[in-house]
Backbone of each chain as ProteinMPNN parsed JSONL, in Angstrom:
{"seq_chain_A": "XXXXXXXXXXXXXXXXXXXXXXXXXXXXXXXXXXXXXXXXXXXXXXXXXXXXXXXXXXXXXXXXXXXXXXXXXXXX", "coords_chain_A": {"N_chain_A": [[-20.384, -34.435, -9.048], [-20.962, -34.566, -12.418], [-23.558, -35.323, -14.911], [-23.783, -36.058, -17.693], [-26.235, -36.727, -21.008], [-26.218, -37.881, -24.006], [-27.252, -37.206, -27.23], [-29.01, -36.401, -29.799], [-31.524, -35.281, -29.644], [-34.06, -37.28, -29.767], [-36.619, -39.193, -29.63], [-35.899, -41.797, -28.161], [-33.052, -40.506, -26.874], [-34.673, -38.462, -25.452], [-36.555, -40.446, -23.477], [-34.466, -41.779, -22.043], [-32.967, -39.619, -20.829], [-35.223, -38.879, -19.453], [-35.029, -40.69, -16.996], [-32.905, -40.584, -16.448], [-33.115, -38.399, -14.619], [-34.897, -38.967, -13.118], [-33.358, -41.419, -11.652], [-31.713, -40.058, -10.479], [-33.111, -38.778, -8.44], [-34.184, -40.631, -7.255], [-31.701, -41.535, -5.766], [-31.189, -39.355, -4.274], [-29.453, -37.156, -4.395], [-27.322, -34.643, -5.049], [-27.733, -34.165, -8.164], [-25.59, -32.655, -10.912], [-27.12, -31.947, -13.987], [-27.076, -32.916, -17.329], [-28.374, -32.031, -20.895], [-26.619, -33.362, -24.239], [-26.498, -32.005, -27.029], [-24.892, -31.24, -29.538], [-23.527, -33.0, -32.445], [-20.763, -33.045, -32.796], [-20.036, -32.436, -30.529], [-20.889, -34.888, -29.023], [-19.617, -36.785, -30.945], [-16.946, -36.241, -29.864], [-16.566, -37.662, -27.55], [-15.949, -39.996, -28.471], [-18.662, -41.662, -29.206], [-20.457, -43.623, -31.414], [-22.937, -44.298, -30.803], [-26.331, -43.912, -30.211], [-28.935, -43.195, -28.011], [-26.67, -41.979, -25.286], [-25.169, -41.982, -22.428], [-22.69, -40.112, -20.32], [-21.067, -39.869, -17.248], [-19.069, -37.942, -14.764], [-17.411, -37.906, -17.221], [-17.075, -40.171, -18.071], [-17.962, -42.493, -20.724], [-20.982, -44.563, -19.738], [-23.007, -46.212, -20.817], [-23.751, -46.675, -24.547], [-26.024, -46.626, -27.513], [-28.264, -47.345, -26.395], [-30.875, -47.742, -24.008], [-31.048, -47.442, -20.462], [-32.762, -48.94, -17.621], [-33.828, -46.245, -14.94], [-33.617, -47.516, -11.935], [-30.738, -48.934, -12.916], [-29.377, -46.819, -13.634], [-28.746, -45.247, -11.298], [-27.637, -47.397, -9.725], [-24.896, -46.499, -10.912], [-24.452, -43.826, -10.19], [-24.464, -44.393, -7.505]], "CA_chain_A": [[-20.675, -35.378, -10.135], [-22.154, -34.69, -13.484], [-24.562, -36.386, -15.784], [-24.562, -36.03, -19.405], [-27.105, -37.652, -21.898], [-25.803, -37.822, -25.329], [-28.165, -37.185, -28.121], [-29.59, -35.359, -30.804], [-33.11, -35.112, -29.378], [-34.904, -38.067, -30.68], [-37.19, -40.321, -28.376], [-34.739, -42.815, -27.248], [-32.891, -39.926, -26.173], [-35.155, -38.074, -24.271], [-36.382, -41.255, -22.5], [-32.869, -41.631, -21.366], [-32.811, -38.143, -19.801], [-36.28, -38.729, -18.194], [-34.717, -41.759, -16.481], [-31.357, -40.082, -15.362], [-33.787, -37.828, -13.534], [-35.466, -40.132, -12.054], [-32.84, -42.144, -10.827], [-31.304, -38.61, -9.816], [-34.378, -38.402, -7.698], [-34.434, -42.118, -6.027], [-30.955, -41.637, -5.228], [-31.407, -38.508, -3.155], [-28.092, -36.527, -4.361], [-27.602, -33.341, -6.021], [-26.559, -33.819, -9.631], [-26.309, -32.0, -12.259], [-27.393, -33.045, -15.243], [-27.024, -31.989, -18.966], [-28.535, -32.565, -22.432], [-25.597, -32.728, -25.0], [-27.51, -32.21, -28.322], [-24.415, -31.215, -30.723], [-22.757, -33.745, -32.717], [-19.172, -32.528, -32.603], [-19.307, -33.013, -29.09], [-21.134, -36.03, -28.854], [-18.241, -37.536, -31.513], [-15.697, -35.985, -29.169], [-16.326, -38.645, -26.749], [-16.027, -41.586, -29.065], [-19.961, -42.361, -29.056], [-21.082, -43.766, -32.309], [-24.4, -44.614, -31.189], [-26.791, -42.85, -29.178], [-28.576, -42.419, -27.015], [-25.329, -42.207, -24.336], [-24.628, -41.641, -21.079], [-21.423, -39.569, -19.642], [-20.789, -39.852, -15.66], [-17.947, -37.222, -15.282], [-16.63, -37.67, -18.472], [-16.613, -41.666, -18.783], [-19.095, -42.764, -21.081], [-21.165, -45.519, -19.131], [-23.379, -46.767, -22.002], [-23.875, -45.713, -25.767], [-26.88, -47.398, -27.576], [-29.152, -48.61, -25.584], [-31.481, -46.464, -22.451], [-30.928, -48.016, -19.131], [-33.525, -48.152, -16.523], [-33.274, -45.52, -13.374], [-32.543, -48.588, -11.408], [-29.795, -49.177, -13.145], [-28.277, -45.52, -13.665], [-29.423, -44.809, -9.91], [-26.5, -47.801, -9.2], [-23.45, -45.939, -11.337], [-24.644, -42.971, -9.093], [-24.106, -44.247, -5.902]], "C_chain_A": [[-21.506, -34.682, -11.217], [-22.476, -35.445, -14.428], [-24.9, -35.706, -17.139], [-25.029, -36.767, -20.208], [-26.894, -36.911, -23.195], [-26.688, -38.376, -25.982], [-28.727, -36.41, -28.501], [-31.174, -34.917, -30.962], [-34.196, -36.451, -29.256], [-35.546, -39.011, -29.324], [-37.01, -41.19, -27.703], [-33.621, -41.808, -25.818], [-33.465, -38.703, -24.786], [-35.979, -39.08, -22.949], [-35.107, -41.406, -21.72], [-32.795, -40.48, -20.337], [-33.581, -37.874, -18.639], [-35.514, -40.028, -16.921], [-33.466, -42.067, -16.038], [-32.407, -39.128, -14.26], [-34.617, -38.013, -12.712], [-34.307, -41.066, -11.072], [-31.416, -40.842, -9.674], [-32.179, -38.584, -7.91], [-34.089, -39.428, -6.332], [-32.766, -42.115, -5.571], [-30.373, -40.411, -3.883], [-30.302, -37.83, -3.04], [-28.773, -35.351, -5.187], [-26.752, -33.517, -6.852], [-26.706, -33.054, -10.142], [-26.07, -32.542, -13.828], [-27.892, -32.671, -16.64], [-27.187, -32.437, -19.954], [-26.799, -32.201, -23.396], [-25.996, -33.398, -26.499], [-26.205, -32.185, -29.511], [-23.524, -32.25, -30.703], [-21.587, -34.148, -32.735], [-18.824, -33.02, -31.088], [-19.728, -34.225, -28.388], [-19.837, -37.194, -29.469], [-17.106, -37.528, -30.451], [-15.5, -36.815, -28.001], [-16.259, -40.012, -27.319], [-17.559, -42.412, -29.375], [-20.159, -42.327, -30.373], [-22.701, -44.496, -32.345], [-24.605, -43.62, -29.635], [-28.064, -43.699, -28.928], [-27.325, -42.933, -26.016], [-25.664, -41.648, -23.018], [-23.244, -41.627, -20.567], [-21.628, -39.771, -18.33], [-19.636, -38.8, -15.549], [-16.803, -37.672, -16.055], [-16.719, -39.033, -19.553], [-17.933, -41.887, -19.429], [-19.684, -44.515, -20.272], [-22.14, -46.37, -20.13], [-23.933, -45.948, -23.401], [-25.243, -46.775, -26.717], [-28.457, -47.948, -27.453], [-30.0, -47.185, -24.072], [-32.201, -47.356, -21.443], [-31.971, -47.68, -18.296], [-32.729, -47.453, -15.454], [-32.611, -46.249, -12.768], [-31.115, -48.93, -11.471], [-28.844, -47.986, -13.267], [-27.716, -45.378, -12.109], [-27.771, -45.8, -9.473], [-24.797, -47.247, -9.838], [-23.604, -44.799, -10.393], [-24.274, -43.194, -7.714], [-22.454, -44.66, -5.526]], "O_chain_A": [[-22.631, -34.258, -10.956], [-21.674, -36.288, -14.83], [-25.88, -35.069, -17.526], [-24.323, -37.761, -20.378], [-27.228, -35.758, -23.467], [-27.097, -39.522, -25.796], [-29.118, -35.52, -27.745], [-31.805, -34.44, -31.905], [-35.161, -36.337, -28.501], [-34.95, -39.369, -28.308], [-37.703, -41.511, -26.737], [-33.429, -42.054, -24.628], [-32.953, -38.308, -23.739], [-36.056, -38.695, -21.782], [-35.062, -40.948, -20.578], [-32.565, -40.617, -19.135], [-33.353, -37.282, -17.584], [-35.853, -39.77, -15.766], [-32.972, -43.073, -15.53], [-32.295, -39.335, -13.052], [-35.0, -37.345, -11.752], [-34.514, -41.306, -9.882], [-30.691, -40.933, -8.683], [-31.8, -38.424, -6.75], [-33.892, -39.241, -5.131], [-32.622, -43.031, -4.761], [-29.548, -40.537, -2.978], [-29.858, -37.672, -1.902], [-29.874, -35.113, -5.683], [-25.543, -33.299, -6.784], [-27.785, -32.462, -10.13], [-25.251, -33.201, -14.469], [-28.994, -32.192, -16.91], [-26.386, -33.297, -20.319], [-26.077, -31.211, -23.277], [-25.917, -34.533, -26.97], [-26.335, -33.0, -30.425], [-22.859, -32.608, -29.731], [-21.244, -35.33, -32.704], [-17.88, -33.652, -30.615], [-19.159, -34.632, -27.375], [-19.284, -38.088, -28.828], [-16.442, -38.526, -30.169], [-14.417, -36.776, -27.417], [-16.498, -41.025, -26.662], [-17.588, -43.594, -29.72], [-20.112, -41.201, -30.867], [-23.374, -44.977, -33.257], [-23.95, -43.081, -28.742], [-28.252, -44.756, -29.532], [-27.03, -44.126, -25.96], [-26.548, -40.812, -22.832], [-22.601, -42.655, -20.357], [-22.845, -39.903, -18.195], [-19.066, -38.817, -16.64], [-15.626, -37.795, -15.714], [-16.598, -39.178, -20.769], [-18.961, -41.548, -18.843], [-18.922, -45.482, -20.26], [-21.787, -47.549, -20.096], [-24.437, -44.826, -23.355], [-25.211, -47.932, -26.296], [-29.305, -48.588, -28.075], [-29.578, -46.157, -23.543], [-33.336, -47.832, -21.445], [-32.267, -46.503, -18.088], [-31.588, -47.703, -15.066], [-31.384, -46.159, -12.71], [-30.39, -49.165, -10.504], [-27.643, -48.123, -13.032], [-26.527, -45.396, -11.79], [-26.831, -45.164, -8.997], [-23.741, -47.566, -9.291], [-22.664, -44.795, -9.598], [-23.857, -42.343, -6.928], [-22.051, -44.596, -4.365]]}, "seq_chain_B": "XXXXXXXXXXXXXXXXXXXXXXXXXXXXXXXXXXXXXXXXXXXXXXXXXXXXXXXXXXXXXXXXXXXXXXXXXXXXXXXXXXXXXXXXXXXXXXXXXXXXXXXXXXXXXXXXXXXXXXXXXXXXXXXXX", "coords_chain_B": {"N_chain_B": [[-19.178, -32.99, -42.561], [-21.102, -36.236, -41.277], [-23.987, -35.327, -40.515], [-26.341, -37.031, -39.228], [-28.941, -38.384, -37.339], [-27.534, -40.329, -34.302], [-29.012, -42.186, -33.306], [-29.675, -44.394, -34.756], [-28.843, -47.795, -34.9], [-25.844, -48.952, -35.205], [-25.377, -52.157, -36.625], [-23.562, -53.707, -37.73], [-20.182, -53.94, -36.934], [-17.208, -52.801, -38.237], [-13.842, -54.291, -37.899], [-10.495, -52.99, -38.515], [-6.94, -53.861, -38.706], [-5.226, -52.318, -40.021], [-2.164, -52.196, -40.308], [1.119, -51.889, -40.742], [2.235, -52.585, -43.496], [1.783, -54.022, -46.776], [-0.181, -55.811, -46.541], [-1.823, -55.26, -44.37], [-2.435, -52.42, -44.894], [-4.443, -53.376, -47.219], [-5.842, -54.4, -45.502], [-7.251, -52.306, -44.363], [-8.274, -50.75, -46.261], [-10.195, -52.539, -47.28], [-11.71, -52.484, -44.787], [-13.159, -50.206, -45.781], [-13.84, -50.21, -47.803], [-16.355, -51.917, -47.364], [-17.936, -50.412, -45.603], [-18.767, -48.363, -47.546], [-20.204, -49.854, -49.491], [-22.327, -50.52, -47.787], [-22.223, -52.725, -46.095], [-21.575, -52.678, -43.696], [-20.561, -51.017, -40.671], [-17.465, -48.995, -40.547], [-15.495, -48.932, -37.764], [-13.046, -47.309, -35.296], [-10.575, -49.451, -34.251], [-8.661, -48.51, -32.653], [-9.194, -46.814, -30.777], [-10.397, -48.88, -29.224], [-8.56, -50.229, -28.465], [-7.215, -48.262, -26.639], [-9.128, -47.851, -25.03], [-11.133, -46.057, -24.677], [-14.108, -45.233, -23.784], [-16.212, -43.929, -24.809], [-15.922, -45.629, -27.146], [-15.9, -47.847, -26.371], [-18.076, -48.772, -25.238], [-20.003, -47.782, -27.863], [-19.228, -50.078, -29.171], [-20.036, -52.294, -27.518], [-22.824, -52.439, -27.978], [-23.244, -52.627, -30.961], [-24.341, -55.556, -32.774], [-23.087, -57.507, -34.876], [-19.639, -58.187, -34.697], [-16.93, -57.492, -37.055], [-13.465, -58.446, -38.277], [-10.769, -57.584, -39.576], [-7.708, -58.432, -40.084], [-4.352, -58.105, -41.407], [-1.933, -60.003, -41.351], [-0.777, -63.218, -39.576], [-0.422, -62.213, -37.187], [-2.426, -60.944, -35.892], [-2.873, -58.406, -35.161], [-5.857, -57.006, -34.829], [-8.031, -58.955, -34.113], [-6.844, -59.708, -31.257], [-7.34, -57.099, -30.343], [-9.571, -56.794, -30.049], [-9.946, -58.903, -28.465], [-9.302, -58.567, -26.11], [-10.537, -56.852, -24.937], [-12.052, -58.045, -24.32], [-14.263, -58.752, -26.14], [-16.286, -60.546, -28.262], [-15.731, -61.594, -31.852], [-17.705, -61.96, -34.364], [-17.468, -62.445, -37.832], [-13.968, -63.019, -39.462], [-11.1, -62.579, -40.461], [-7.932, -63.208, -42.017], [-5.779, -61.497, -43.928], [-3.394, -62.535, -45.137], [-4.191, -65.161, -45.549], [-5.856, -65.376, -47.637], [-4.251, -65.431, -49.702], [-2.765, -63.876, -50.522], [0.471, -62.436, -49.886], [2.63, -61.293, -47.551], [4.135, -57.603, -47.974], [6.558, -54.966, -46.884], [5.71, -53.143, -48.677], [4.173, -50.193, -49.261], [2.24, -48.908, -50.77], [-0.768, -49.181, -52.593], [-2.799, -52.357, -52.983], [-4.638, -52.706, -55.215], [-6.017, -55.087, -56.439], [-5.695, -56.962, -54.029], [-7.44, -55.93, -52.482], [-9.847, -55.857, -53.281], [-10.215, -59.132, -53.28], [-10.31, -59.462, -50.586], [-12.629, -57.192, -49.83], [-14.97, -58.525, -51.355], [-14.505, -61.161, -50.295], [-15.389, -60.75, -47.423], [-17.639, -59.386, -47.853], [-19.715, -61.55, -48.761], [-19.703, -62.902, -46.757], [-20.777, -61.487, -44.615], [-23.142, -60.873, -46.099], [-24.562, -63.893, -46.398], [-24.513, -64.51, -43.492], [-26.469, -62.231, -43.07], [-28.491, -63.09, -44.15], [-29.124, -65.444, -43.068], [-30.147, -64.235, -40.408]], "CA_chain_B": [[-19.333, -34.504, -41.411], [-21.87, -37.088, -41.58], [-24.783, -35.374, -39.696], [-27.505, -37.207, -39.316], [-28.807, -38.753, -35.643], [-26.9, -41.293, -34.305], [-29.847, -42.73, -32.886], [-29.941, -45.339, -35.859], [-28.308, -48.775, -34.586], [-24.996, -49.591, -35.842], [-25.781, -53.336, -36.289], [-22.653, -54.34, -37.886], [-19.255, -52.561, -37.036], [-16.014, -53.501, -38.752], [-12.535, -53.688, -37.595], [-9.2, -53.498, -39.554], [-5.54, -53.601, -37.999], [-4.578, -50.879, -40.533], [-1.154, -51.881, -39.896], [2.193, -51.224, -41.67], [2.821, -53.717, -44.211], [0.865, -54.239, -48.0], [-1.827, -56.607, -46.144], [-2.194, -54.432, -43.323], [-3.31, -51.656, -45.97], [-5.445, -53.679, -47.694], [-7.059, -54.814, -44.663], [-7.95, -51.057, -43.97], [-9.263, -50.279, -47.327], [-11.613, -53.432, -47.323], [-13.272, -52.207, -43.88], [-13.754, -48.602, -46.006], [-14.913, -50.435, -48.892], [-17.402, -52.503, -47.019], [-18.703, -49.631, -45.001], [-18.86, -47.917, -48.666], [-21.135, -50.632, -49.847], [-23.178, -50.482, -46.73], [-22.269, -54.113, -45.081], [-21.641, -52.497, -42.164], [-19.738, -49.309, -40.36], [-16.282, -49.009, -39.828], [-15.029, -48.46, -36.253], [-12.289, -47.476, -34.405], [-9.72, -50.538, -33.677], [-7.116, -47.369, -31.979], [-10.012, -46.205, -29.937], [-10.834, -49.939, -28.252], [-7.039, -50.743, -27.746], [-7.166, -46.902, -25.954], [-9.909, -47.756, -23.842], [-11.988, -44.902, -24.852], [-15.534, -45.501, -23.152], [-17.218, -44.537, -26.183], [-16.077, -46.688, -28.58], [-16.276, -49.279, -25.962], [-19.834, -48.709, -25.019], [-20.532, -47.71, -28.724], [-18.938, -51.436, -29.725], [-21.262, -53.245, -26.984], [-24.183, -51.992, -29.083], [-23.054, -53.736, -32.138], [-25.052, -56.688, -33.217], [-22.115, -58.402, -35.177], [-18.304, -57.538, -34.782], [-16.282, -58.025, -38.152], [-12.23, -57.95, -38.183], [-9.824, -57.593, -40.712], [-6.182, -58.695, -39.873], [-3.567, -58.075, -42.334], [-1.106, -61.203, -40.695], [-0.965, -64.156, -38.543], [-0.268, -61.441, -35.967], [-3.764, -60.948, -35.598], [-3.564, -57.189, -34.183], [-7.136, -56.701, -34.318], [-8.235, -59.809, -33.093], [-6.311, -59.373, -30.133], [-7.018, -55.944, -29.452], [-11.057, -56.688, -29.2], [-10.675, -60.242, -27.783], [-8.349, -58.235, -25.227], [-11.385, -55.752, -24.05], [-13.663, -58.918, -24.002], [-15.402, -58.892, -27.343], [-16.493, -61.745, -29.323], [-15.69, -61.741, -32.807], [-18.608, -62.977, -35.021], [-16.713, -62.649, -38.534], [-12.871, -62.855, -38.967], [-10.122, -62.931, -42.269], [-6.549, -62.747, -42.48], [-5.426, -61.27, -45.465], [-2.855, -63.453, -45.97], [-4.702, -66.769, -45.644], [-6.628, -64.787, -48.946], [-3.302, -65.792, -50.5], [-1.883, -62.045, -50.517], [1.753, -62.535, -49.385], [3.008, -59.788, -47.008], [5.482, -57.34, -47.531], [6.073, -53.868, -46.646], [5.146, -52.224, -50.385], [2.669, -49.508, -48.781], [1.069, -48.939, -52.292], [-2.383, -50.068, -52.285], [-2.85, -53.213, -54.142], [-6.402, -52.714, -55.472], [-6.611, -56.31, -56.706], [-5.9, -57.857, -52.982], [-8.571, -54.997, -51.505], [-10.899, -56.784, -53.874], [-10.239, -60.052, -52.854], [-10.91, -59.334, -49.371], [-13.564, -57.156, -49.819], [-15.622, -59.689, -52.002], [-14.835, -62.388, -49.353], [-16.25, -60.599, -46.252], [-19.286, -59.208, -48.06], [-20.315, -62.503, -49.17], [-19.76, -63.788, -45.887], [-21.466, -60.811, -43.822], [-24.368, -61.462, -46.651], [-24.78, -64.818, -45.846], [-24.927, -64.056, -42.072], [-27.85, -61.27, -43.166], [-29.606, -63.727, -44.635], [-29.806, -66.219, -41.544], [-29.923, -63.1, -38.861]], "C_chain_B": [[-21.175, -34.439, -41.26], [-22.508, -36.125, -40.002], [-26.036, -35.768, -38.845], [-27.676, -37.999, -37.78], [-28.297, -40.012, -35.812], [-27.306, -42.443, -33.783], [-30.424, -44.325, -33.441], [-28.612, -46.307, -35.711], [-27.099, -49.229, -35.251], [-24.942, -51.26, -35.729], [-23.968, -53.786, -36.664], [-20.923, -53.714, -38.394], [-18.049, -53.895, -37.232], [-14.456, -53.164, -38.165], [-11.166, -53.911, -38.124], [-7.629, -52.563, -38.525], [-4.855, -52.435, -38.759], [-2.918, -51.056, -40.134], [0.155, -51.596, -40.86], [3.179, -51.736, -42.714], [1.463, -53.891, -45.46], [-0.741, -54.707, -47.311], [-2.58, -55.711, -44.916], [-3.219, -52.709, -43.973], [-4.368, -52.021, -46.552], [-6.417, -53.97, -46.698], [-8.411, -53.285, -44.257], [-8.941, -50.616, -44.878], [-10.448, -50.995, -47.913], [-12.946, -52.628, -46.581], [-13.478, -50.983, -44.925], [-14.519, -49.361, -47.019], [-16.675, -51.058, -48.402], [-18.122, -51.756, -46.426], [-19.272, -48.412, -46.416], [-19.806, -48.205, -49.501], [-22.715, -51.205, -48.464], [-23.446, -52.121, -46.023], [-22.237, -53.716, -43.842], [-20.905, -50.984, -41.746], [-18.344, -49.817, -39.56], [-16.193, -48.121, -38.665], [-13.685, -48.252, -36.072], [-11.466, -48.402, -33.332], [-9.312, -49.683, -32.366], [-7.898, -47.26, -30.715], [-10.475, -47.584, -28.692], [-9.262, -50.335, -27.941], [-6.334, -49.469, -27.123], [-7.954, -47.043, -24.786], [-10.79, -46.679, -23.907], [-13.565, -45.396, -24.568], [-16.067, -45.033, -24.222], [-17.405, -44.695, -26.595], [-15.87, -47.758, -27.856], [-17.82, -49.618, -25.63], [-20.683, -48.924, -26.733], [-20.683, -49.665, -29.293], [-20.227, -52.539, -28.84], [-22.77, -53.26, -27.552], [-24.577, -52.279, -30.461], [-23.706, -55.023, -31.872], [-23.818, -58.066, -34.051], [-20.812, -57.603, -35.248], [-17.877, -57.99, -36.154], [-15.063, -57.583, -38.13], [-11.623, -58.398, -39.209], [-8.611, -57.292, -40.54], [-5.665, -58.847, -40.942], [-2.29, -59.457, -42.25], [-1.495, -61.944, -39.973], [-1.023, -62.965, -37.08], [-0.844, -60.997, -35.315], [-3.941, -59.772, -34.597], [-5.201, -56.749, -33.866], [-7.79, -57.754, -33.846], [-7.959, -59.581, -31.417], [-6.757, -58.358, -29.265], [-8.388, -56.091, -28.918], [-11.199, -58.263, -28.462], [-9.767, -59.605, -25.898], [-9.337, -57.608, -24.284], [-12.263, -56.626, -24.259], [-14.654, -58.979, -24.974], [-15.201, -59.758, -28.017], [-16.517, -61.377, -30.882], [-16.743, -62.473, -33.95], [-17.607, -63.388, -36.98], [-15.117, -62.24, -38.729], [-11.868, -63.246, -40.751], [-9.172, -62.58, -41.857], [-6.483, -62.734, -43.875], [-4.856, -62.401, -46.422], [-3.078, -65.157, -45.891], [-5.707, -66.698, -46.848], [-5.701, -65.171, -50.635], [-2.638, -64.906, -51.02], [-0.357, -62.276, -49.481], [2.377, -60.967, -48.697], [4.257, -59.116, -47.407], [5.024, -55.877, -47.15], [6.322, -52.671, -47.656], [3.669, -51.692, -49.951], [1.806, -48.736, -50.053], [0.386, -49.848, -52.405], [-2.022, -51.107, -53.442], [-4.416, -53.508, -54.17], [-6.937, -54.118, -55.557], [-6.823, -57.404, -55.222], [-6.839, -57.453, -52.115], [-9.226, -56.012, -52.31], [-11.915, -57.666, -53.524], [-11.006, -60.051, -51.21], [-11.953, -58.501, -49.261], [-14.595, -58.122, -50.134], [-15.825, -61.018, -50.839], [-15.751, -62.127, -47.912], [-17.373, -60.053, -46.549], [-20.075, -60.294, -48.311], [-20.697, -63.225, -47.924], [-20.955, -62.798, -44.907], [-23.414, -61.253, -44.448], [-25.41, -62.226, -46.168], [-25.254, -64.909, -44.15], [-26.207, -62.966, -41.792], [-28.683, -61.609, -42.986], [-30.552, -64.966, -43.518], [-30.196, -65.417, -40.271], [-32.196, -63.198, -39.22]], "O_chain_B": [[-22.035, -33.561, -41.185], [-21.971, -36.099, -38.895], [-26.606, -35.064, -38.011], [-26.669, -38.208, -37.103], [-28.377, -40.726, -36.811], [-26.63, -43.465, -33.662], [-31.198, -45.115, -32.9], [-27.524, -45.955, -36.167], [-27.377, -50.109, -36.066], [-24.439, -51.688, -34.691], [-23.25, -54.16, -35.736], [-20.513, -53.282, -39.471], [-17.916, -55.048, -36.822], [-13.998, -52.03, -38.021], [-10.733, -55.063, -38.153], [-7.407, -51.462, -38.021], [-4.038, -51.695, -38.211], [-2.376, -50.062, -39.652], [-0.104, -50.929, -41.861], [4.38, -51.507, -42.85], [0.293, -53.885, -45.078], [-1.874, -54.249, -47.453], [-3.794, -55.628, -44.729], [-4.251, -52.181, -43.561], [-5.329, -51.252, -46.562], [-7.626, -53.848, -46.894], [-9.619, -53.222, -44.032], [-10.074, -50.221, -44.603], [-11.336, -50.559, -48.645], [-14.08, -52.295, -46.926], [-14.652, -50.718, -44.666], [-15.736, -49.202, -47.117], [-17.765, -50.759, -48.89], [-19.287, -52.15, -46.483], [-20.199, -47.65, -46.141], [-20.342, -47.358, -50.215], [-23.654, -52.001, -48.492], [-24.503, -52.572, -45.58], [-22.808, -54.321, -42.935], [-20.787, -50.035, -42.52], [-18.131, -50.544, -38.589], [-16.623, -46.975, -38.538], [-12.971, -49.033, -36.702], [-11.516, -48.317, -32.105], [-9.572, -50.07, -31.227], [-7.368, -47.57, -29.648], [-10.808, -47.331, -27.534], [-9.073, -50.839, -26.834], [-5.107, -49.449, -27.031], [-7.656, -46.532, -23.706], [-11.256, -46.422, -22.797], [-14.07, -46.043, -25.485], [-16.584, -45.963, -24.839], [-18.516, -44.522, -27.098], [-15.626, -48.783, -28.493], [-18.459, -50.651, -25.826], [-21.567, -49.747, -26.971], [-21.679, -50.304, -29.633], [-21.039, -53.296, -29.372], [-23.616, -54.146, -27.437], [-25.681, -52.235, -31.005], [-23.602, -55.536, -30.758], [-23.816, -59.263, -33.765], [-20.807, -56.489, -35.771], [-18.493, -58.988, -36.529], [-15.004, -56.362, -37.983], [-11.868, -59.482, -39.738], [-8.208, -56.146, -40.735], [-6.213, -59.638, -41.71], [-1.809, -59.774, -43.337], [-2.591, -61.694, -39.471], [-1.754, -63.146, -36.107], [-0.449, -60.55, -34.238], [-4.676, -59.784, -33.609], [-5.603, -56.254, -32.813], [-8.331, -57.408, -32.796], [-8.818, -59.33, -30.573], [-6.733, -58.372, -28.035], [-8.666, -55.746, -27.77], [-12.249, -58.723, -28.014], [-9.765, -60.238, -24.842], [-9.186, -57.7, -23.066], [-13.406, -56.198, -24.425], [-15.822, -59.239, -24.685], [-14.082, -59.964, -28.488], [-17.533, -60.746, -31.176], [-16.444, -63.603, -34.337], [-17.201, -64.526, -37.213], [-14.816, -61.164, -38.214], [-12.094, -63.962, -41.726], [-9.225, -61.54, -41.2], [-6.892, -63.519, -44.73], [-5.194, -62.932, -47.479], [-2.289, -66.071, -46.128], [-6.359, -67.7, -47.142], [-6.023, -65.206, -51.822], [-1.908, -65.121, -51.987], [-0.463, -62.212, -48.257], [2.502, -59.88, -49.26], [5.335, -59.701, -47.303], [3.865, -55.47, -47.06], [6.927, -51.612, -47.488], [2.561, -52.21, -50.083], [0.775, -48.075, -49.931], [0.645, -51.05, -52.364], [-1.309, -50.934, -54.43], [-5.138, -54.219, -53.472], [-7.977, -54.462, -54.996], [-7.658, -58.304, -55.138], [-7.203, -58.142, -51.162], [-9.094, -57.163, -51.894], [-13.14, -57.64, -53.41], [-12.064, -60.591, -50.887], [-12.638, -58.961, -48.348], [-15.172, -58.608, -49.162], [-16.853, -61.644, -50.581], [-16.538, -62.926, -47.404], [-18.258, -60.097, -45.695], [-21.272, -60.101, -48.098], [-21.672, -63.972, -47.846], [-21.963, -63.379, -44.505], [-24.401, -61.648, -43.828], [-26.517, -61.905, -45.736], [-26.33, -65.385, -43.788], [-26.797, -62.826, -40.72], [-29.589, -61.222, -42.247], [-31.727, -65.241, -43.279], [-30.522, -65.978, -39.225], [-32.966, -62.588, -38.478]]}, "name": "protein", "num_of_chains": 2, "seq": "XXXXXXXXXXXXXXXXXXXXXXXXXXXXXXXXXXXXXXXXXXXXXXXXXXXXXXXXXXXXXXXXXXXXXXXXXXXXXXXXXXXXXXXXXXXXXXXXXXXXXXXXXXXXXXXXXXXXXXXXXXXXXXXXXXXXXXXXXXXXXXXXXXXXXXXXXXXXXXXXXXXXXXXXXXXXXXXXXXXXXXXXXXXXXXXXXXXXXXXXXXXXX"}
């Protein structure tokens, strides 16, 4: 499985990232898990808002930054 | 291409059937005009009647939907009431009194019309939001 967090840096997005790695954590797997800072390839998945979240490949929300809790359950 | 972060809320995303008939044109060149005049941001109809996760995720993040059908035939209606999205504003062209045919040369004066009518209306909806 991997975990990408779509976004161009900004404080929505790095909450987001802290809070895939957290729910990384409480779910007790080995992901891996990747910033995806350029725009080109953020577009290339259809995301017009950010911060996002990829799961392998599918975007699971764009927008908006989900608690752990809630990532932690697309994870399992 | 528009670089700037994308971090900044698309509140109000527009959708036009773009389809293959005079009104179906005009409907397209409204959403550009209105995203031109900054009522809102045009989206990707193709991309939600594809299923593309992130113009379906992106769309759940919208604050108001806006569609722009060129016919009774109501392709864009359809395609977001199809993936479960509520429609807050809605126009057929030809209930604007633009008669369809398929003369794919823009008719500036019926873009107009339909621009003018859904900015006034999105406006109005600003103003009570």
């Amino acid at each position: 499985m991997k975990i990408e967090v779509l976004g161009m840096g900004c404080a929505n997005c790095n909450k987001l990232y802290q809070n895939v790695v957290e729910a990384v954590k409480l779910s007790g797997k080995e992901i891996d898990v990747a910033k995806v800072e350029d725009i080109k390839k953020i577009m290339s998945y259809g995301v017009l808002s950010t911060p996002a979240l990829a799961i392998d490949g599918v975007v699971k929300v764009a927008g908006k930054v989900p608690k752990a809790e809630e990532i932690k359950k697309w994870i399992e | 291409m528009d670089e700037k972060c994308l971090c900044e809320q698309n509140e109000i995303l527009i959708f036009s059937c773009a389809g293959s008939s005079n009104v179906g044109q005009i409907a397209n060149q409204a959403a550009i005009n209105l995203t031109q005049e900054d009522m809102g941001r045009y989206f990707c109809l193709a991309g939600i009647g594809g299923h593309v996760s992130g113009m379906i995720e992106s769309t759940k993040a919208g604050k108001m939907l806006v569609a722009i059908d060129g016919c009774p035939v109501s392709c864009a209606k359809k395609t977001l009431e199809h993936a479960g999205f509520n429609i807050d504003e809605y126009v057929q062209v030809t209930d604007l009194g633009i008669e369809k045919n398929h003369d794919l040369n823009l008719d500036l004066s019926g873009v107009g019309k339909v621009t003018g009518h859904l900015a006034s209306r999105i406006s109005k909806r600003r103003g009570v939001q």
